[in-house]
C-alpha positions as CSV (number, residue, x, y, z in Angstrom):
1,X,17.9,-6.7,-4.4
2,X,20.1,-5.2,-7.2
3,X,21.6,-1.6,-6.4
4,X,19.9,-0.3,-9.0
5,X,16.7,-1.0,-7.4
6,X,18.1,0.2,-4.1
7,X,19.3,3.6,-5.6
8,X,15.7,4.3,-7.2
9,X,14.3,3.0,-3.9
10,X,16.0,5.5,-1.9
11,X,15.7,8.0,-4.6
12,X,11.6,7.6,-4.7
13,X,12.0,7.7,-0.8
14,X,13.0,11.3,-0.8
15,X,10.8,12.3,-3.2
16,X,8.0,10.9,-1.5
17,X,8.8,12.7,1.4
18,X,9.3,16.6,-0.5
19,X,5.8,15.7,-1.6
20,X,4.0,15.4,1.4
21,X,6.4,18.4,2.8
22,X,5.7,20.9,-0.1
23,X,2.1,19.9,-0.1
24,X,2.2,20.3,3.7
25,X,0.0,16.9,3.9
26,X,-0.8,15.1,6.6
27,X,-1.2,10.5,6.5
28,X,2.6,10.9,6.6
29,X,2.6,7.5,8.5
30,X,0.6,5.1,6.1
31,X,2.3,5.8,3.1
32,X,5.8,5.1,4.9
33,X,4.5,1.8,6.0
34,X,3.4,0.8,2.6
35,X,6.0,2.1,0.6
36,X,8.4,-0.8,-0.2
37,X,5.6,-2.9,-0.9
38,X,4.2,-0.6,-3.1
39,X,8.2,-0.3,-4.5
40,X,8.6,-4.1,-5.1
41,X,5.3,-4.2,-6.4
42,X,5.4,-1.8,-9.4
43,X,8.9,-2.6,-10.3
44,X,9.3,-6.5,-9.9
45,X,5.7,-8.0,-9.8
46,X,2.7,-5.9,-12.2
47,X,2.7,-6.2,-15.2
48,X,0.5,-4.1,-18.0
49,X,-2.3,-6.8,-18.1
50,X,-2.4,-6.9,-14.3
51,X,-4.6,-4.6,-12.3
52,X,-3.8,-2.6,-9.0
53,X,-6.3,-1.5,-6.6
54,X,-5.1,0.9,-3.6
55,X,-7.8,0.4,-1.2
56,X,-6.0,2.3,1.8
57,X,-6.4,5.5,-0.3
58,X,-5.2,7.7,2.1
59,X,-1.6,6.1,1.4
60,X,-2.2,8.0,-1.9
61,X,1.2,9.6,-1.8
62,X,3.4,6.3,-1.6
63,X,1.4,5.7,-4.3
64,X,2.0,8.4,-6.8
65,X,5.5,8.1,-5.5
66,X,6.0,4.8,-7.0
67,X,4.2,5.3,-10.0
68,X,6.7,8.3,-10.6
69,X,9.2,5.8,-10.1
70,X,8.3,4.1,-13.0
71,X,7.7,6.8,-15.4
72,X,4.1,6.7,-15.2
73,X,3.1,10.3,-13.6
74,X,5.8,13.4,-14.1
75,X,7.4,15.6,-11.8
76,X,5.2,18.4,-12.9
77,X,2.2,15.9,-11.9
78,X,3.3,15.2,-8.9
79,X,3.6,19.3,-7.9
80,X,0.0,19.8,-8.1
81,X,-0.4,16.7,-5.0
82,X,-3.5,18.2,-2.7
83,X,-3.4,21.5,-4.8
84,X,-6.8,22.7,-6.8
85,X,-7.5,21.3,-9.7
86,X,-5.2,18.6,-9.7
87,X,-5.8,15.2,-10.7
88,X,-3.5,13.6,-7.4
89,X,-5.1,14.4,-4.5
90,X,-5.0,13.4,-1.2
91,X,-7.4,10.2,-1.6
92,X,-7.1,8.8,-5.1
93,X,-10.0,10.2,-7.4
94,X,-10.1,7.2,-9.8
95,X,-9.7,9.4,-13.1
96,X,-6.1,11.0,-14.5
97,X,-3.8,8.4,-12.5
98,X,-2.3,5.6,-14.9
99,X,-3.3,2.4,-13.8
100,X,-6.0,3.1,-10.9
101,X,-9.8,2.1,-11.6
102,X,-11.7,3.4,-8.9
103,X,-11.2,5.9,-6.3
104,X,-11.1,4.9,-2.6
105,X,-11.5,7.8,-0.3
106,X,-13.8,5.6,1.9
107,X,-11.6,2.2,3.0
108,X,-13.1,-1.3,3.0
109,X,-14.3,-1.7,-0.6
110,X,-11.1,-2.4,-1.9
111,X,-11.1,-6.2,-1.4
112,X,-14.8,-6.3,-3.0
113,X,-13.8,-4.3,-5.9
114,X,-10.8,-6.6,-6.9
115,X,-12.4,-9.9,-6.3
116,X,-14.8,-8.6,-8.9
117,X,-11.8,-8.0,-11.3
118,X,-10.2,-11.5,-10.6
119,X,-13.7,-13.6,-11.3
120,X,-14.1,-11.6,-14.5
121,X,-10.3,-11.9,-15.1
122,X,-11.0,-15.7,-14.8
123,X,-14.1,-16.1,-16.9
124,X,-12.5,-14.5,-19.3
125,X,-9.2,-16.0,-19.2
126,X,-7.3,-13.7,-19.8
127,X,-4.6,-14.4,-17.5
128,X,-4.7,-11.0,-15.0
129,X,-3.3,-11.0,-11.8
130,X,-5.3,-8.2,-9.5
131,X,-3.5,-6.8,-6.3
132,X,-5.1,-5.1,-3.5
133,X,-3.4,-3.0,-0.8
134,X,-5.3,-2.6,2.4
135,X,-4.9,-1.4,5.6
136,X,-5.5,-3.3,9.3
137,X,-8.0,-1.1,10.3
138,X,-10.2,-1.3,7.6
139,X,-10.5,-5.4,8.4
140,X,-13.1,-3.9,10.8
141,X,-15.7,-4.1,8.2
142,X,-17.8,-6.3,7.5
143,X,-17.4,-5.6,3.5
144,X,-13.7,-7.2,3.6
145,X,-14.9,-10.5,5.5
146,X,-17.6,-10.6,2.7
147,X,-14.9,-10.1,-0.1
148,X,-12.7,-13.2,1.6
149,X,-15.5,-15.6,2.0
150,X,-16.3,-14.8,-2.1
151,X,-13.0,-14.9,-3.1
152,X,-12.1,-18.3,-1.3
153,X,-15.4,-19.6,-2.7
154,X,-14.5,-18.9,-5.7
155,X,-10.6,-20.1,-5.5
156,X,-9.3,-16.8,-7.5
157,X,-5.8,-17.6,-7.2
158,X,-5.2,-14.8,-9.0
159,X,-6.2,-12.3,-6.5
160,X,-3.3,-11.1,-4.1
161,X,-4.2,-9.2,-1.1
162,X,-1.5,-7.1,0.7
163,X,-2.4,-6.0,4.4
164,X,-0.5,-3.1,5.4
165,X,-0.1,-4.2,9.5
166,X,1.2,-1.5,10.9
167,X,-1.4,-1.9,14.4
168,X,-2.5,1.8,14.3
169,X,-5.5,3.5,12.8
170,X,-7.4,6.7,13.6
171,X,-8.2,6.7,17.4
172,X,-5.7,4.1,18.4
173,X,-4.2,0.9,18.2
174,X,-6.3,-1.6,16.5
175,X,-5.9,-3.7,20.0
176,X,-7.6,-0.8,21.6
177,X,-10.3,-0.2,19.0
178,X,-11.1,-3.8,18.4
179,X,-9.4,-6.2,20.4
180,X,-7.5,-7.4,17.2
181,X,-3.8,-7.7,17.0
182,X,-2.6,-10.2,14.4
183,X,-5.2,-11.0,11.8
184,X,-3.5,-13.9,10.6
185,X,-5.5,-16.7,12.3
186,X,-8.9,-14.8,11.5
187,X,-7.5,-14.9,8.3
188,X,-6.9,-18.1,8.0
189,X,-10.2,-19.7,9.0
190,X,-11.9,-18.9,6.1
191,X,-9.3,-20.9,3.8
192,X,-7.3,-18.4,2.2
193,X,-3.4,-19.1,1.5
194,X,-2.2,-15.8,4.3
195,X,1.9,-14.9,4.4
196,X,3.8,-13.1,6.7
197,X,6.4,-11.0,6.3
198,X,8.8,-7.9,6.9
199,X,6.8,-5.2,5.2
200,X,10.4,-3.3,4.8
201,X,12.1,-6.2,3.5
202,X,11.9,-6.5,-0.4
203,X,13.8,-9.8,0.1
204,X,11.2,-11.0,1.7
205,X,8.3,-9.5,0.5
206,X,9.1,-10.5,-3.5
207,X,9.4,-14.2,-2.0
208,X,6.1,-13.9,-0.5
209,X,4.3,-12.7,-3.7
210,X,6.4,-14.8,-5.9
211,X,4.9,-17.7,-3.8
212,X,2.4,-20.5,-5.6
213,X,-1.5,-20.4,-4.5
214,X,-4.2,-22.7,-5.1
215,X,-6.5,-19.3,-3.5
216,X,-6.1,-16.2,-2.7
217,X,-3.3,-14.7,-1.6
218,X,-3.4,-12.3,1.7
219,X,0.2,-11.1,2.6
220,X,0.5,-9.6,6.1
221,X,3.3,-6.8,6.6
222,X,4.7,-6.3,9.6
223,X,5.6,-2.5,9.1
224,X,5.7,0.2,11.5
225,X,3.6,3.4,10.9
226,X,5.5,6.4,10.2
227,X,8.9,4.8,9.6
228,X,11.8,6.6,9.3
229,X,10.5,10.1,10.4
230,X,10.3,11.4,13.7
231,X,6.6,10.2,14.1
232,X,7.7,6.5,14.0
233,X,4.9,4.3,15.7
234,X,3.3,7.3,17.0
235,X,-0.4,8.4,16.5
236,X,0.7,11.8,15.1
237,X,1.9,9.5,11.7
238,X,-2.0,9.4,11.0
239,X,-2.6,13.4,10.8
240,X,0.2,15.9,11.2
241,X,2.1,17.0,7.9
242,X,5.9,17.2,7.8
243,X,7.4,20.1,10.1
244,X,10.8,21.2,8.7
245,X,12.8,19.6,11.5
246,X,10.9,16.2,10.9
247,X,11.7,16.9,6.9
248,X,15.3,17.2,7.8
249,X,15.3,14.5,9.6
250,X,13.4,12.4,7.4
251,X,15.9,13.6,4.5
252,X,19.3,12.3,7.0
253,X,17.9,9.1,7.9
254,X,17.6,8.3,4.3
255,X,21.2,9.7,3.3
256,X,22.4,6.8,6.6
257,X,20.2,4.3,4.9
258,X,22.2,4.4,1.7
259,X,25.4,4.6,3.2
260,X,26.9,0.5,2.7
């Protein structure tokens, strides 16, 4: 990855973290896990044509984040995150944010929702790409497994699926809640073409949507919940907002992350 990239990376990072601190929000630890796949996705792989669809909307945050990155939502925008009236909240409203179509405060219809885009992208050929950005948990419902079996049925190879594998959710780890681990070979018994890779490598995870398909595209990442704050891989991640000793923290770890 160019420094550039690397310098607005860690720049986005920091500002992603005084959002969620000033907004004293909690799902800290599902918009760290997403984040630089969200980062290499906005600045290396959409395109204005292409469509986005965050399905984990509680990773809202990482979200506006990298859409701030890119010069599509202001600083001023992003100081009304979670505050009344304002048109970022905590789960993403579908109206006001550049680029998102629906909202998703409730998970699982994300998948559903952008195989609908791809088939009409196809029919219509007009050459869209749609990417959806999920979370583990939310491959507990049975809407997802519906959305695969269309989408393979239909071969939209232009349909990308990014599952954010972090192995936590609400009450656990998914292990615990549903006996379910690695979703790759569930995955991949329904025919769809399913990568995996380091959800904090850009390297990596560039390569792996870069990658030709004949169908669609799922792209595990391995990430870890809560990454570089001091709720790493803990259940906290999912609900407490940023004390000031965690925000200081958080803040540190990224000044050592840019040090060469």
């Amino acid at each position: 990855m160019k420094n550039s990239f690397l310098n607005t990376f860690h720049n986005t990072k920091q500002r992603l973290f005084r959002l969620h601190f000033s907004a004293n929000a909690g799902h800290v630890g599902g918009n760290l896990s997403c984040f630089d796949a969200l980062m290499v996705l906005f600045h290396f792989i959409i395109f204005e044509n292409d469509r986005f669809i965050l399905s984990k909307g509680h990773s809202a945050g990482a979200l506006y984040a990298a859409l701030w990155s890119i010069g599509k939502l202001s600083d001023e925008e992003l100081s009304t995150f979670c505050k009344d009236d304002s048109l970022l909240p905590a789960h993403p409203s579908g109206t006001g944010i550049p680029g998102l179509m629906f909202p998703t405060g409730s998970l699982g219809h994300g998948p559903s929702l952008s195989a609908g885009l791809a088939l009409a992208a196809k029919k219509q050929k007009t050459g869209r790409k749609v990417y959806c950005l999920c979370s583990d948990g939310e491959w507990q419902e049975g809407s997802c497994w519906e959305a695969l079996i269309f989408s393979v049925h239909h071969k939209l190879d232009n349909l990308t699926i990014l599952i954010d594998q972090n192995r936590l959710q609400g009450f656990g780890t998914t292990e615990q809640v549903s006996s379910c681990g690695d979703l790759q070979p569930r995955l991949s018994s329904f025919g769809a073409n399913v990568l995996s890779c380091d959800g904090h490598n850009h390297t990596q995870i560039l390569d792996a949507l870069k990658s030709p398909t004949e169908q669609p595209k799922i792209i595990l990442l391995a990430t870890v919940k809560g990454k570089s704050s001091l709720y790493e891989n803990k259940m906290e991640s999912h609900y407490l907002p940023l004390t000031q000793e965690n925000f200081e923290f958080c803040m540190a770890q990224i000044q050592k992350e840019e040090s060469p």
